[in-house]
Every structure is written in structure tokens, then in C-alpha cells.
N, C-alpha and C positions, 0 to 999 in steps of 0.2 A: 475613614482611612487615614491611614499615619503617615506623617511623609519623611522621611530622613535627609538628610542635603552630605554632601560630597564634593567634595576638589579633584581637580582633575589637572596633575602635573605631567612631564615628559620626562625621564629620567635617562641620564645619557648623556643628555644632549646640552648645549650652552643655549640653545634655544627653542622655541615652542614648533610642535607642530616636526620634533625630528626627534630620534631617541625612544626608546618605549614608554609609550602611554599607559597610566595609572589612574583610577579614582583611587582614592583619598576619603574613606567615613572616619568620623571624628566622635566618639560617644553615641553612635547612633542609638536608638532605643532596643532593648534588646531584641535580639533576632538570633533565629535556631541554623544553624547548621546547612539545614536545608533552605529557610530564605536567602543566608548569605550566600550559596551556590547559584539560587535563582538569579537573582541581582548580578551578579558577576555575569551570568550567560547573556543576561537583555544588554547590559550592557558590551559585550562584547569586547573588550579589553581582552591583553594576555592573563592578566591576573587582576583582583582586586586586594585591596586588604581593610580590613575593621578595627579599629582601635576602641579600647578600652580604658579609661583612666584608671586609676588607681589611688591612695594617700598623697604619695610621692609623684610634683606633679613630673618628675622625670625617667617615671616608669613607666610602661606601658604594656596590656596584654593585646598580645596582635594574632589577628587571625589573618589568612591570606588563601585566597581560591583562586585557581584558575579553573577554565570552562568545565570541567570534570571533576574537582576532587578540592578537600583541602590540604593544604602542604605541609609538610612540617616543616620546612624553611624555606625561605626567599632571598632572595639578594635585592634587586630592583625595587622589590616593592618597602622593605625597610626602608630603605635610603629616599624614596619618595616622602614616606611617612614621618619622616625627620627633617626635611625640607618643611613641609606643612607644617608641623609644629614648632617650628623655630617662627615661621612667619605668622604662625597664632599669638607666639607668646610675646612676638613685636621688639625682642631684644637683638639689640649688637654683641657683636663677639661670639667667638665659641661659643658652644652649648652641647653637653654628652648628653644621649638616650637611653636610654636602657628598656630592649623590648624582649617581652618574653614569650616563647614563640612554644609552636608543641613539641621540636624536637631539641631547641637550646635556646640560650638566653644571649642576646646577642648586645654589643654598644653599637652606636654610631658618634662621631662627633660632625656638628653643621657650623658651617659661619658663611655671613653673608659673601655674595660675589654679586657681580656688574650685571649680571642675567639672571639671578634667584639667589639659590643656594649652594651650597659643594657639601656632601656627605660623604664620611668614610667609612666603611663597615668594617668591626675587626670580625673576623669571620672562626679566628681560634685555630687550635692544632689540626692538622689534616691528618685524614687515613689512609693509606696506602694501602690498596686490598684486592690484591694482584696482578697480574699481568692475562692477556689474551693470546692464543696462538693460531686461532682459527681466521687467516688474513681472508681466508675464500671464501666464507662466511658475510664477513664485515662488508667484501669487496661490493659483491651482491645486493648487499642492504641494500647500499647506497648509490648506486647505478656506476659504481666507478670498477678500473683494472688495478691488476695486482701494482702495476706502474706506479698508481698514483700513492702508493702508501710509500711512508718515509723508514725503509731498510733500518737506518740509523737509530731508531727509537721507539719504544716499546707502545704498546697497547695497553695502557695501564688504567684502571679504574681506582678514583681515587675521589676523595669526600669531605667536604666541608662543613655538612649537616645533607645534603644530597648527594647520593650516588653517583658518579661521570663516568661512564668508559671514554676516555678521553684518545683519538683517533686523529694520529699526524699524518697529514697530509703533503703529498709534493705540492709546489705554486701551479696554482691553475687547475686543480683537482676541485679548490671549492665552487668553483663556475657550473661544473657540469656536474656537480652531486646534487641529487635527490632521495628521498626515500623511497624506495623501490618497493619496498615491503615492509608492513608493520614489525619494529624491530623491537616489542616488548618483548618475546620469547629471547631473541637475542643476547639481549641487555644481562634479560634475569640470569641468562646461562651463567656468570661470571661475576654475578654479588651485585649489577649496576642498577640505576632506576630508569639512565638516561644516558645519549652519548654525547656527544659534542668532537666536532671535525675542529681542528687546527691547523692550519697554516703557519705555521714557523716562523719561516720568508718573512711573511707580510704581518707577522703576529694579528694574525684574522680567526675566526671564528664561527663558524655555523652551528645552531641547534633548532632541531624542531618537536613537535611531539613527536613521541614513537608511532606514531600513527602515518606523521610524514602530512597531515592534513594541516596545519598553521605553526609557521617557520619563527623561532622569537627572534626580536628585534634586537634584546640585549640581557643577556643571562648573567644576571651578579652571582651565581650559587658556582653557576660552571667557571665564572670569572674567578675565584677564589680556589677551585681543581686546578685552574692553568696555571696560576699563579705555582701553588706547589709543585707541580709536576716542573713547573722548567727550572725551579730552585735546583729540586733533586737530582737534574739530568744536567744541571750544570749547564742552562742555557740561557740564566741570568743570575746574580748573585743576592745575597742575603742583604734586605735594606735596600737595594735598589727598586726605584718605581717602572715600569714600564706603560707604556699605553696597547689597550688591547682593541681593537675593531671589530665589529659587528655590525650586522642591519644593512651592508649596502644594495645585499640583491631583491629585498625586499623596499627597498628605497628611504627607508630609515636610518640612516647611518649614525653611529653612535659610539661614542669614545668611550669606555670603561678604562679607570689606570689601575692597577696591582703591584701590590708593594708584600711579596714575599720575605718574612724575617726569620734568619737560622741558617743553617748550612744544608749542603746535598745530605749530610747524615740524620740530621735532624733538623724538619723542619718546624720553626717555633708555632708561626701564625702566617696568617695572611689578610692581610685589609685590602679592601675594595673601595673605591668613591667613583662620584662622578656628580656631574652637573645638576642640578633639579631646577626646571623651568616652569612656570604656571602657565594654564593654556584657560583655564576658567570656571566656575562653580555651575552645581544641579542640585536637584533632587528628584526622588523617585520613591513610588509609596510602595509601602512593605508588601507585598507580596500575600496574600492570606492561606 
């Protein structure tokens, strides 16, 4: 039996044990599709991801699963995986990644900090791919009233390499929302993959699967939708970083920052960082 080994960081977070958990394979032996989805289930993570070397050792082909499927982009789990290999590669200073994923190619840049690492992901131009108008629909999903939706701002679904129906919420609406009903039909009504609740007020955050069965602790794909959206709507400015929150109702609390660049008309990019903490090393044999 073959055994692969794996790092397992906290991403989010300045320290271990808070922030979304990650393994980390690093060259593992090669493995199909279907083992890297195995693996990822035993292990029970929101998501895993696989690296692949390359010539260039600053390239990398990355795959990334979560319990069901594999993704065509990530957020969290890049920015883990470039924590890890900066601490492989045992240098100081910057260092850019370059990973390429199934639905884009993406940088990060790491440098050391007092607790791990700090990665930032350029996440690239956004899509904006249009608006929702069914509030009584949405309201439903999510077990909340027409009350708690924010009049002021649209329903917009918008993309970074992942689909968001992105869903403003009044303060105090994200306490009492649940998924009520599996909201894949939903979503898809309207071009999305997935939604994500925002809180304004508090620039907070909820997403779970559309199933509503396990809530993420800290979503860098949707972090990179919010980002845009508040560019465009003129709720932060181009070049400004903001701090976003997630994970505290699931007791993970975790800081994501977003630094949207361009204006409400166009926007350019949007990068993502956040923390990467080591919590400690495995292995686990391949799956036959």
C-alpha cells in the first residue's frame, strides 16, 4: 500500500486551530480523480487540494475537492498551498506562485509573518451576470422575511472563477438564517453555483453548501465576489483593503482582507489574503 503525507494548515486565521482547515499534498504519487475525492471525504475537511510540480519550481498544477466534486477554483485552499510552499522552500522574503487550476490560472504572493504565513490571491477581472428579483424566493431559502433583505441593494450574482448569487442582508439577519431548502434549483435559476449572505453593517458573511448540510468557515472564491460587488455599488473604493468576517457561528472565526482594484464602472481585479497557520503533518494510504 502507498502512503502519501500531507500538511494540514488553518487558513484565515493568525493562529492554529481557528480559520478554515486544509490538508496540503505536495507531489503526492499520482492519484485519479476519484481517489483524490476519496481522500478528501475520510478526511473530512471543507476542501482538500493536490499539487503537482512542474519545471518551474514556481508553478504549480493544483487540483482541489471538496466532499462532493472537484472545483474549478478555490480561494482558501490556493492561499494555504502557497503558505506550505514557501515553508518548504525555507526562504525569506516574498515569493509569487503561480497555480493553475481547471477553470484559470491564478498568482499568489507569501512572506513570512509572526504566526506562519500571509498569502494574497489575485483572483483577476470579475463577472457581473446579473441581478435577481424573486426576494420571496430567496426569503424562503433561507428561513429569513422580506424585512431582513437590504431594499438598498441588489441581488447580484457575480464571479471570480465561481458563480455567487451574492444576498445583502439587514444586521441580525445572519444569526437567524439557515438553509431551509436545498437551494441548488435556485441558484441555477439565475446563472449561479452558490450564494453567499452579506451583512454590510458588519462586512460579515455566511455560505454553506446548497444543500444547507456543512456551513464554510471561510470562502476566498465568494471573498473575491464581495470584493467586487462593493466596488461597484460604491461601498468601498478602488485600492482600498477592507477586512471581511466569517466562521463565527460555526465557532471558527476568520478574517479574510479584499482589496478591490478599478472603479464602480470597471472593475480591474480583486486579491484576497489572509493568514496561513500550521497545525501539523499526516499521511494516509491511497485508496485502491
Amino acid at each position: 500500500m502507498t502512503v502519501v503525507d500531507y500538511t494540514h494548515v488553518d487558513v484565515f486565521a493568525e493562529a492554529a486551530y481557528r480559520g478554515n482547515s486544509l490538508p496540503v499534498f505536495v507531489d503526492p504519487d499520482e492519484l485519479t480523480p476519484a481517489q483524490m475525492l476519496q481522500i478528501t471525504q475520510e478526511l473530512r475537511h471543507f476542501e482538500a487540494i493536490f499539487l503537482s510540480s512542474t519545471p518551474d519550481p514556481s508553478i504549480w498544477q493544483a487540483s482541489v475537492f471538496d466532499l462532493f466534486t472537484e472545483l474549478p477554483f478555490a480561494g482558501h485552499p490556493i492561499i494555504g498551498a502557497a503558505g506550505v510552499l514557501h515553508r518548504t522552500a525555507g526562504m525569506a522574503g516574498p515569493r509569487t506562485w503561480h497555480f493553475e487550476m481547471p477553470a484559470k490560472a491564478v498568482l499568489v504572493t507569501t512572506q513570512p509573518s509572526p504566526s506562519g504565513y500571509v498569502g494574497v490571491l489575485d483572483q483577476g477581472r470579475p463577472d457581473f451576470l446579473g441581478t435577481m428579483d424573486d426576494l420571496a424566493a430567496v426569503t424562503r431559502a433561507f428561513a429569513l422575511d422580506a424585512a431582513d433583505l437590504r431594499e438598498d441593494l441588489p441581488l447580484e450574482v457575480v464571479s471570480t472563477g465561481l458563480r455567487y448569487l451574492i444576498v445583502p442582508v439587514r444586521a441580525g439577519a445572519l444569526d437567524r438564517a439557515r438553509v431551509a431548502v436545498d437551494i441548488t434549483a435556485l441558484v441555477e435559476s439565475v446563472g449561479a453555483e452558490f450564494a453567499v449572505l452579506l451583512d454590510e453593517s458588519r462586512r460579515e458573511v455566511r455560505h454553506w453548501n446548497n444543500d444547507g448540510v456543512i456551513e464554510d468557515v471561510a470562502t476566498g472564491s465568494a471573498a473575491g465576489a464581495i470584493g467586487a460587488y462593493r466596488l461597484r455599488h460604491d461601498l468601498t473604493a478602488g485600492g482600498t483593503e477592507f477586512p471581511l468576517h466569517q466562521g463565527r457561528h460555526v465557532g471558527r472565526p476568520s478574517v479574510l482582507t479584499v482589496r478591490p482594484e478599478g472603479t464602480p464602472e470597471r472593475v480591474e481585479t480583486v486579491f484576497v489574503g489572509g493568514a496561513v497557520a500550521f497545525v501539523g503533518h499526516g499521511s494516509v494510504e491511497i485508496p485502491q
